[in-house]
C-alpha positions in Angstrom: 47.8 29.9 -6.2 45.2 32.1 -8.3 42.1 33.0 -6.5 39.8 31.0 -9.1 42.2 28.3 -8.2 42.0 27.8 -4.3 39.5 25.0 -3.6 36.8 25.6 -1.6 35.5 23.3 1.5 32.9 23.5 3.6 33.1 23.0 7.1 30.9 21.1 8.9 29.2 22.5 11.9 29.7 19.4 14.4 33.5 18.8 12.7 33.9 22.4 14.0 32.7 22.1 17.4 34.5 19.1 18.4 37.8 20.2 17.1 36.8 23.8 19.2 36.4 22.0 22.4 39.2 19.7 22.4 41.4 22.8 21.5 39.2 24.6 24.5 39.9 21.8 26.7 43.6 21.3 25.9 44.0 25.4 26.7 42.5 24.9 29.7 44.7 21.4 31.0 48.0 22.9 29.8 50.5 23.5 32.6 52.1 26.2 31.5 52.1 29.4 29.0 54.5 27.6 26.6 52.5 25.1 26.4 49.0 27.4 26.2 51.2 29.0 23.5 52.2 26.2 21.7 47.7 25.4 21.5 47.4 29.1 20.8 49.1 28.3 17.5 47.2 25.2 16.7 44.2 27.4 16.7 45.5 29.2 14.9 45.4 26.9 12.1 42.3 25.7 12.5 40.8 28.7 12.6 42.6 30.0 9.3 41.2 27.3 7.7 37.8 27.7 9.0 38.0 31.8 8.2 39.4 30.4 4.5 36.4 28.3 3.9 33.8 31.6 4.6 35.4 33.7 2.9 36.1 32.1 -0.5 32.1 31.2 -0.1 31.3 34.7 0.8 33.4 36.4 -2.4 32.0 33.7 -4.9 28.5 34.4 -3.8 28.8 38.6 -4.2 30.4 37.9 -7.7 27.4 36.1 -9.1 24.4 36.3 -6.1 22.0 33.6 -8.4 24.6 31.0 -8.2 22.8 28.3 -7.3 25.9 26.1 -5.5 27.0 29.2 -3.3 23.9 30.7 -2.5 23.0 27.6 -0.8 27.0 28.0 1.0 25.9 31.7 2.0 22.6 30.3 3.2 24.7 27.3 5.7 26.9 30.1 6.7 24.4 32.0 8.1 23.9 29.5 10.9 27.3 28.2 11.2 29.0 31.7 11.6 27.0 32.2 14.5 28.0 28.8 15.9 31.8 29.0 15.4 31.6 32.6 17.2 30.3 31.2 20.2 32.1 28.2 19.9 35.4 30.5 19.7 34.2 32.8 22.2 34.7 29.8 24.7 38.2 29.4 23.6 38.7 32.9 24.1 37.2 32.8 27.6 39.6 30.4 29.0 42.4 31.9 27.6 41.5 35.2 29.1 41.2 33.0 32.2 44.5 31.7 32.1 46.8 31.5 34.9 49.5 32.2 32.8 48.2 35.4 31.7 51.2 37.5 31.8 53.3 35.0 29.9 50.8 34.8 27.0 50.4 39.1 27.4 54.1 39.8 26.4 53.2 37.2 23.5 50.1 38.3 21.8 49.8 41.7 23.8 47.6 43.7 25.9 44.9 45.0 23.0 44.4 41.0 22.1 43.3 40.4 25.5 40.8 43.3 25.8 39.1 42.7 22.5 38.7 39.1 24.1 37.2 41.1 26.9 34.8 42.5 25.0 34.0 39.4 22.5 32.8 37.6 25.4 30.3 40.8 26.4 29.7 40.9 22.0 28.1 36.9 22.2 26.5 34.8 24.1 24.8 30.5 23.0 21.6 32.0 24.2 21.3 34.8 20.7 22.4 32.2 18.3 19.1 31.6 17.0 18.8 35.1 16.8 22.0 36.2 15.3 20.8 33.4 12.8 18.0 35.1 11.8 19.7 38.5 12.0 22.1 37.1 9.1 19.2 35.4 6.7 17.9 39.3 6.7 21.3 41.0 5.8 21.4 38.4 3.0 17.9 39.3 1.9 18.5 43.1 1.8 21.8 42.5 0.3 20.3 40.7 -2.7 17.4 42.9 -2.8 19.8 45.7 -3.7 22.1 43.4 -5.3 19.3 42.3 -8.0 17.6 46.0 -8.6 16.3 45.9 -12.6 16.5 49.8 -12.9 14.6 50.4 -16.6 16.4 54.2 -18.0 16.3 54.8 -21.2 15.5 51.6 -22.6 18.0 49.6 -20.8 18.3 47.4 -17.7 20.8 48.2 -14.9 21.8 47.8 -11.5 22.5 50.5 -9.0 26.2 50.4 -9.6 26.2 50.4 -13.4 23.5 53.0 -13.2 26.1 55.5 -11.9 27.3 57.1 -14.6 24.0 58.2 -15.8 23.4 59.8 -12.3 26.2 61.8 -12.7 25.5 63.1 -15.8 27.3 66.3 -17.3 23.6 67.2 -18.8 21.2 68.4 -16.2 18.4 66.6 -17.5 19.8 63.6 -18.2 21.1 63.1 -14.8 17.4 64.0 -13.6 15.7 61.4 -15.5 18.2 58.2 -14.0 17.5 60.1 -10.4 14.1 59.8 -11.0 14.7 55.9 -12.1 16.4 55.2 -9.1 14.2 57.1 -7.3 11.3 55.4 -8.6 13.1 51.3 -7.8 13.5 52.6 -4.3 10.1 53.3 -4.2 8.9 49.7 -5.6 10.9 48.3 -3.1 10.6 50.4 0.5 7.8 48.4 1.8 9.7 46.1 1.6 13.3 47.1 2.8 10.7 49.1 5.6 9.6 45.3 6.7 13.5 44.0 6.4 14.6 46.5 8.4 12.3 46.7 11.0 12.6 43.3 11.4 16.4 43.8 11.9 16.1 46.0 14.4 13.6 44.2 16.4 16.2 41.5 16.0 19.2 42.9 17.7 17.1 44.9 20.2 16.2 41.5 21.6 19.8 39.9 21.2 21.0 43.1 23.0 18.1 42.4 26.1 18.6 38.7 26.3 22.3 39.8 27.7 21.2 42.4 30.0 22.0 45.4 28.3 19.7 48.5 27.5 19.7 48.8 24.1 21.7 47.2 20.7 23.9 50.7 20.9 25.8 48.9 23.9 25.7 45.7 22.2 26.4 46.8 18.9 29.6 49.0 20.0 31.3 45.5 21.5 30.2 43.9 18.2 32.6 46.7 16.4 35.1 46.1 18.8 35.4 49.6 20.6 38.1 48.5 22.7 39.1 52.7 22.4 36.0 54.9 22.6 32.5 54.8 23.7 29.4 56.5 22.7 30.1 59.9 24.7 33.3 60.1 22.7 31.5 59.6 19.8 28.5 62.0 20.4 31.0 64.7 21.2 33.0 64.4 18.0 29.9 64.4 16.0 29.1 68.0 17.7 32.1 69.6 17.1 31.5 68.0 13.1 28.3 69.6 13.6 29.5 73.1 14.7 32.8 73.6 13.0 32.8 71.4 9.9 29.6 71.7 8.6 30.3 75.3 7.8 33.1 74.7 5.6 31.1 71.9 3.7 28.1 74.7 3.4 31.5 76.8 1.8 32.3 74.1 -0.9 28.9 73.6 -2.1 28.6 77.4 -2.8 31.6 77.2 -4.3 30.5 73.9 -6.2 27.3 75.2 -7.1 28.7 78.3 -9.0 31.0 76.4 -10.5 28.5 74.4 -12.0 26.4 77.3 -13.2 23.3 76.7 -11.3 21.3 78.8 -9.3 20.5 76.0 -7.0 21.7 72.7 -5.8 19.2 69.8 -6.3 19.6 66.2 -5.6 20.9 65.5 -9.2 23.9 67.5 -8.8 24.7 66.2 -5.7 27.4 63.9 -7.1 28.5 66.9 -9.9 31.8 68.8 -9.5 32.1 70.3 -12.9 29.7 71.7 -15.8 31.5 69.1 -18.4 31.3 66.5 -16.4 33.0 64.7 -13.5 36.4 63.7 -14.7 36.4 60.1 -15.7 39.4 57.8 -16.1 40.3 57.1 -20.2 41.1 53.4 -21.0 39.5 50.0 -20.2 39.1 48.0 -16.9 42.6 46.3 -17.8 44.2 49.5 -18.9 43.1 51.2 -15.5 44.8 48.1 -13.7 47.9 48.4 -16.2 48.2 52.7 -14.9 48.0 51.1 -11.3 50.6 48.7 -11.8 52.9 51.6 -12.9 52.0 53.7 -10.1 52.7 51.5 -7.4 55.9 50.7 -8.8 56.8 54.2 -8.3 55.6 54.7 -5.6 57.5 52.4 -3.6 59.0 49.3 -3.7 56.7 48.0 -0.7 54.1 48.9 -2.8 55.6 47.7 -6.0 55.7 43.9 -5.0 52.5 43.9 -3.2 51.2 44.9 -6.6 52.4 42.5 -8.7 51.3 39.5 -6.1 47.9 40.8 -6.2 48.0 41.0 -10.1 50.2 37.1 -10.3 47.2 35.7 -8.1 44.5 36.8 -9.6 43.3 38.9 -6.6 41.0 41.3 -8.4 37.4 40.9 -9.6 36.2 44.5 -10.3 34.3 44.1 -13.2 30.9 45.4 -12.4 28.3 42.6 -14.1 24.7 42.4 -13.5 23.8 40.0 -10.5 27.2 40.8 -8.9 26.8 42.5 -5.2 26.6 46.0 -5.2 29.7 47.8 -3.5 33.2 46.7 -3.1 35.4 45.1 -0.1 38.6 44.2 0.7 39.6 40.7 2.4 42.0 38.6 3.5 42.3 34.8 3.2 44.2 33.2 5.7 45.5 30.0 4.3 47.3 31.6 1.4 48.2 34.6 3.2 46.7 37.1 0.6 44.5 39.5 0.4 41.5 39.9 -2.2 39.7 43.0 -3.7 35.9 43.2 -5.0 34.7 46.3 -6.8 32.5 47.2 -9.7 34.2 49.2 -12.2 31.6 51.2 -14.3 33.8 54.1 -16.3 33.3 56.4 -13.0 36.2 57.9 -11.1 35.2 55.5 -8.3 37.3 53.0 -10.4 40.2 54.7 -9.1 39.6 55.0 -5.9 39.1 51.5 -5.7 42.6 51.4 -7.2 43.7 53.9 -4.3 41.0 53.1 -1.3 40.6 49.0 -1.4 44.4 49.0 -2.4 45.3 51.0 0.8 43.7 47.8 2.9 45.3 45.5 1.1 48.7 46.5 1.1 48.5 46.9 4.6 47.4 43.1 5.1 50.5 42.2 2.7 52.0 44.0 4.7 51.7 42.2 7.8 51.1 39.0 6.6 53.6 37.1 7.8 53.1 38.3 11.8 53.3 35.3 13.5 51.0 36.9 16.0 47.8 37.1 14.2 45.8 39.1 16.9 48.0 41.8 15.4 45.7 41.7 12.3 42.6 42.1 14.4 42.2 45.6 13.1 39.3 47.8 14.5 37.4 49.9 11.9 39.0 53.2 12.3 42.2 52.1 12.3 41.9 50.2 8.9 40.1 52.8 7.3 43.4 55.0 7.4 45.0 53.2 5.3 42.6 52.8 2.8 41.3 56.7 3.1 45.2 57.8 3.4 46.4 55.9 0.2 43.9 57.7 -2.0 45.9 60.5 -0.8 49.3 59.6 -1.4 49.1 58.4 -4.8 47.8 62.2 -5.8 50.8 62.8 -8.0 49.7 59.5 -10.6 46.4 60.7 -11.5 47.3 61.7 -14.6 47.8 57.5 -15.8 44.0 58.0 -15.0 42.7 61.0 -16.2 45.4 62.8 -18.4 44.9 66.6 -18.4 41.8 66.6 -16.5 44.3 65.4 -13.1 44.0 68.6 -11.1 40.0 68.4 -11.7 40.1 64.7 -10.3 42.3 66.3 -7.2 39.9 69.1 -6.5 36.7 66.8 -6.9 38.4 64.1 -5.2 39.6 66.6 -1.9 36.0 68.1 -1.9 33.9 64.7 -1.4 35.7 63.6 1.2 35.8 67.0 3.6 31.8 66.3 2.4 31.4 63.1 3.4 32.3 63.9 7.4 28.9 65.2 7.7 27.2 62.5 5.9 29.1 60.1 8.1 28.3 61.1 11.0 24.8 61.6 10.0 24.7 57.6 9.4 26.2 57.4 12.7 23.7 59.7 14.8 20.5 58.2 12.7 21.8 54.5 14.0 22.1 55.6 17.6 18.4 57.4 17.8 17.3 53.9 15.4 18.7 51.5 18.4 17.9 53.5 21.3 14.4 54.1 20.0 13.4 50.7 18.7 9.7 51.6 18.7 10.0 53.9 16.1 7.7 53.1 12.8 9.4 52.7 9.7 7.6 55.7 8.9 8.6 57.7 12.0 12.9 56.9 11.0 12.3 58.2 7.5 11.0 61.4 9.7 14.2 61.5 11.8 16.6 60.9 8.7 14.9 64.1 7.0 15.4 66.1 10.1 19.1 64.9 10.6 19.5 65.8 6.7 18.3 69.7 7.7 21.1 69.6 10.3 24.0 67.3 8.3 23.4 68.7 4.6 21.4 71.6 4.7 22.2 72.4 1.2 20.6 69.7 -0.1 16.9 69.8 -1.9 15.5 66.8 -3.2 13.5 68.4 -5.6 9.9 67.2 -4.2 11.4 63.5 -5.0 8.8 60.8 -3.1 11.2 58.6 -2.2 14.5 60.9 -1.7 12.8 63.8 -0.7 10.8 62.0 2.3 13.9 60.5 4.4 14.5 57.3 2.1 18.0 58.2 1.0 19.5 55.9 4.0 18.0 52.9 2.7 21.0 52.6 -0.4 23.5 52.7 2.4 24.1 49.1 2.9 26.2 49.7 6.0 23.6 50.3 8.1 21.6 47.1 7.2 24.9 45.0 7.4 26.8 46.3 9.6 25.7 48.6 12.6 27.7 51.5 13.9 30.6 51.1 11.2 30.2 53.9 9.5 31.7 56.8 11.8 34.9 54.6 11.2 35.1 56.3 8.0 34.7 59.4 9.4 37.5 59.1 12.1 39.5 57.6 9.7 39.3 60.5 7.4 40.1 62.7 9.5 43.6 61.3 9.9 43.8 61.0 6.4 43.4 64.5 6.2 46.0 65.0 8.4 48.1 62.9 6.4 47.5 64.8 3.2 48.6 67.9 5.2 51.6 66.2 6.5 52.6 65.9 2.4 52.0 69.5 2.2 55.4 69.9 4.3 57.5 67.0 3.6 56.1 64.4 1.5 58.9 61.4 2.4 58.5 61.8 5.8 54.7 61.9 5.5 55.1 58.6 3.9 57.2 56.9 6.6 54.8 58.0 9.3 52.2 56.1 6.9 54.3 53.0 6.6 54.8 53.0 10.4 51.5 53.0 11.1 50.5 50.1 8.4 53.3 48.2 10.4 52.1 48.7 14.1 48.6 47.0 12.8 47.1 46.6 15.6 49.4 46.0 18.3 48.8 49.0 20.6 45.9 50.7 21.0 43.9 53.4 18.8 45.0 56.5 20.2 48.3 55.3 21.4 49.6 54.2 17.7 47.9 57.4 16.2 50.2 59.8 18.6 53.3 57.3 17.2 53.1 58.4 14.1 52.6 62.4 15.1 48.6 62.3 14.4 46.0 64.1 16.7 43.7 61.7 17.7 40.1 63.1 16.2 38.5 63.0 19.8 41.4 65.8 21.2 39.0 68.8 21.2 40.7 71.0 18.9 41.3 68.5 16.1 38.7 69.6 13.9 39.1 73.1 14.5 42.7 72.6 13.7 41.9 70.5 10.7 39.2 73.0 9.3 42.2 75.7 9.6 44.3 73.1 7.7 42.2 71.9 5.1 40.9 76.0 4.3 44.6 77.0 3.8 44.8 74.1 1.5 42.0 75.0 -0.5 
């Protein structure tokens, strides 16, 4: 079935909790693990179909955000999604409680049963009216940014179609659709200020009303850190600090010269070459078409996951006005396929959508058809891999994209991800000091963003901007409105990446296996335990990133 084909149902709130607690009850009367199992699977089913529902109303409404019928569905989801969680956390709970644990272990595994560990420590009946609210504020931001009217040179754009102007191979040009952006931010910051202090407020008192100090504890079980805790974390953002930072301070020399300026301003923050960043030749369906091509040579995995994306319609990456900002991969349930949103606008981000959101979805067609489907219960920095490693491994097709101008794709491409670690973790550390200092003034976290900038990106002058310039930047990043603490997923999950594309460096079949292996294993061991599998140093060793700076130095 096509996408614009599946039908779309809503499910109704009180429809879900009875079906929830006779399912709950059923789990709980069963007397045996055969027959728990046998309810595990009818839950399955339910769930998939409940899962189904959201999401087909959750893609609709970020392809056209005014659309009256599913606005209204994003608004009733808001409430409900809050609801079913609880309602499923009970489920959970007395499966976790089962006395026929160990059967139901060697069927769905260990890591299912400690992410129910820590769902019943991520929600609690008593926060619903709070996580409700929490969600009607996402959706504001989100359509906010979503609905930005940026007036540049006597046109109308949104932030994502405004992209290509702010990276610009004139100087000046580039400046002026800065200063446009710079100027919508600035219309809007009282107000995103207001949203987001609101939001934090918010899951400060979700995270007290359970007993715990501060959202950071909260909002780690809400990501599902069933591997690493916020020590691990701090100390891996040092060592970023300390040993990669350096090397970035190296490229953007190296970038700035090659640019022919005699200093790096905001403007040129996104610039890797004095004609211009390379940009892919052809139209929306021609850029599709080069993909098509390179997947089928690429593998024949990739090959027919492909052409079932393309057969079912699973693509809207047409970037349109009112269309959410951003792009996504997901996965609906029912009809076992997975769906990617972008919004193509003649950048080289088209391709990476082609590489990054095509590296989570192959990895869900993938795996499918696992029968256990707390195996597809990825954590963060384990999906991110295979998006991050993918735009890796289909290197040697960037010329179907950009035709002689490959190698300056490569180069640009290699250099903005070794600089996003610092900018990663920067989101990351700015997050904890938000959430662990909820007092702050909206005011006082622009102060701290500007001082972690100093430390994270030192090379980077805003020019005097008033909105850039005094610690606005994070407000773009819609991560940290929507979802808390995701970010350094990227930035762990780069890091193996990396390691991947050094892996190619030495043999690029085997490289390629290990990839495939690790796709497969999903999530059924844990982080650190399917990283070592596949030969990877897992980025909390202590000498990863020393070893990876070595690495990724002889490569440059």
């Amino acid at each position: 079935m096509k996408f614009n084909e599946m039908p779309y149902e809503r499910i109704k709130t009180e429809e879900m909790k009875e079906r929830m607690a006779e399912l709950t009850d059923k789990l709980r009367n069963a007397k045996s693990g055969e027959e728990q199992f046998a309810i595990h699977q009818d839950y399955y089913a339910f769930t998939d179909r409940i899962i189904t529902s959201m999401v087909l109303s959750e893609v609709r409404h970020s392809i056209d955000t005014t659309d009256p019928f599913y606005e209204a569905e994003d608004e009733y989801y808001n409430g409900f999604r809050a609801v079913f969680y609880e309602t499923d956390n009970q489920y959970k709970k007395a499966l976790f409680e089962s006395p026929f644990r160990a059967y139901l272990e060697e069927k769905i595994g260990p890591v299912a049963f400690k992410n129910i560990e820590i769902a019943l420590k991520a929600m609690d009946e008593k926060i619903i009216p709070l996580v409700e609210e929490e969600n009607k504020l996402i959706s504001r931001y989100d359509k906010l940014i979503a609905t930005a009217k940026i007036e540049f040179e006597g046109e109308i754009y949104n932030i994502s179609l405004l992209r290509p102007h702010l990276t610009h191979e004139d100087r000046e040009h580039r400046k002026r659709a800065w200063k446009a952006l710079s100027a919508y931010f600035q219309s809007v910051t009282a107000e995103i200020d207001e949203i987001y202090d609101k939001m934090v407020k918010n899951r400060t008192e979700q995270a007290r009303v359970m007993g715990y100090k501060d959202y950071v504890e909260l909002g780690y079980y809400r990501m599902n850190r069933n591997s690493y805790d916020r020590e691990m974390v701090e100390g891996f953002r040092k060592r970023v600090k300390e040993e990669f930072v350096p090397l970035v301070c190296e490229l953007q020399e190296r970038r700035r010269a090659r640019i022919g300026v005699e200093k790096l301003l905001c403007y040129d923050n996104d610039v890797f070459f004095t004609q211009g960043n390379p940009r892919p030749s052809g139209s929306p369906e021609e850029i599709l078409e080069a993909g098509r091509k390179m997947y089928h040579e690429l593998s024949p995995e990739t090959a027919e996951f492909f052409d079932f994306m393309q057969e079912h319609e699973l693509f809207d990456v047409l970037g349109r006005k009112n269309k959410q900002a951003g792009g996504y991969m997901t996965f609906i349930p029912d009809y076992k396929a997975p769906f990617i949103f972008a919004n193509f606008n003649g950048t080289s981000g088209d391709v990476d959508v082609i590489t990054h959101e095509c590296g989570h979805a192959f990895q869900g067609y993938l795996t499918r058809n696992d029968p256990i489907r707390e195996h597809n219960d990825l954590t963060m920095e384990t999906a991110e891999i295979h998006s991050m490693s993918m735009e890796y491994f289909t290197y040697g097709w960037m010329k179907n994209f950009f035709g002689d101008r490959s190698e300056d794709y490569m180069l640009m491409h290699l250099e903005d991800s070794m600089t996003f670690l610092p900018y990663g973790c920067m989101v990351d550390e700015f997050q904890h000091i938000v959430y662990e200092k909820p007092e702050l003034t909206p005011a006082e976290r622009k102060a701290v963003w500007k001082e972690l900038e100093a430390q994270y990106r030192p090379w980077l002058d805003y020019d005097a901007d008033p909105f850039f310039g005094e610690g606005g930047w994070w407000q773009r990043q819609s991560h940290i409105f929507d979802m808390p603490f995701y970010y350094i997923d990227y930035v762990l999950a780069s890091v193996c990446a990396m390691q991947f594309r050094l892996l190619m460096e030495q043999d690029r079949k085997d490289a390629w296996q290990r990839y495939l292996k690790l796709c497969a294993l999903s999530v059924s061991d844990f982080y650190e335990n399917e990283l070592h599998a596949v030969g990877l140093r897992s980025p909390f060793d202590e000498n990863c990133i020393s070893e990876l700076v070595a690495g990724m130095k002889k490569l440059l």
